[in-house]
N, C-alpha and C positions, 0 to 999 in steps of 0.2 A: 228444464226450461231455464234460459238466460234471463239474466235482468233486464233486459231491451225487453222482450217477452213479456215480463211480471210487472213492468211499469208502464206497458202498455194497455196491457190488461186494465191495470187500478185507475189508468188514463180514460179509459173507455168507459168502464162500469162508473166514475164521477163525475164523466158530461153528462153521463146518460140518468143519474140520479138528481145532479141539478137541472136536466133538462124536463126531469119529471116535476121537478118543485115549482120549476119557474110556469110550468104550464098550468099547476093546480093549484097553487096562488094568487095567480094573475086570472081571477074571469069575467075584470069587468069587461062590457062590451066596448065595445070602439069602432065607430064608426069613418070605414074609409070611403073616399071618395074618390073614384079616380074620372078618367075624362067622359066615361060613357056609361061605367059602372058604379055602384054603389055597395058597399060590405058592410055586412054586422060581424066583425068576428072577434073571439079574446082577446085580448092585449099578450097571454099569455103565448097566445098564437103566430104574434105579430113578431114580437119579442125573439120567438124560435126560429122564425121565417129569416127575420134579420141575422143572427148569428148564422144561420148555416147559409146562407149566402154570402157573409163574410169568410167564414170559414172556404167555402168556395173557389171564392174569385182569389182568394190568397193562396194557395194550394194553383193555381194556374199559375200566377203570375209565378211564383215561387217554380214550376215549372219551365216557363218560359227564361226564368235566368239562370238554370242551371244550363238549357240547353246552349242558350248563347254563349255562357262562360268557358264550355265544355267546347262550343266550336272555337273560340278565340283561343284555345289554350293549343290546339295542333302546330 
């Protein structure tokens, strides 16, 4: 196993261990409101929602400029 490998790993296993903190410290309720809906859900919930959506849309965008780079570059 390489190091890209073994620090991927310990990458993984400590989102996924502060993912578990921030979920089961965070329980107050929180109310969202959106235009037609209404939520009760954790903060800790809310909190997790937001990061992997960032997580997300970063990972496309970060996509989307390799690809471009990559056709500029011919």
């Amino acid at each position: 196993m390489g190091w890209h490998s073994l620090f991927l790993l310990i990458l993984i296993t400590l989102v996924g261990l502060f993912s578990f903190l921030i979920l089961n410290l965070n329980s107050n309720i929180v109310h969202l409101d959106l235009v037609f809906y209404e939520f009760e859900i954790s903060l800790g919930f809310v909190l997790m929602s937001f990061f992997l959506l960032g997580i997300f849309v970063t990972v496309i965008l970060e996509i989307a400029f390799f690809f471009r780079k990559k056709g500029t570059n011919k």
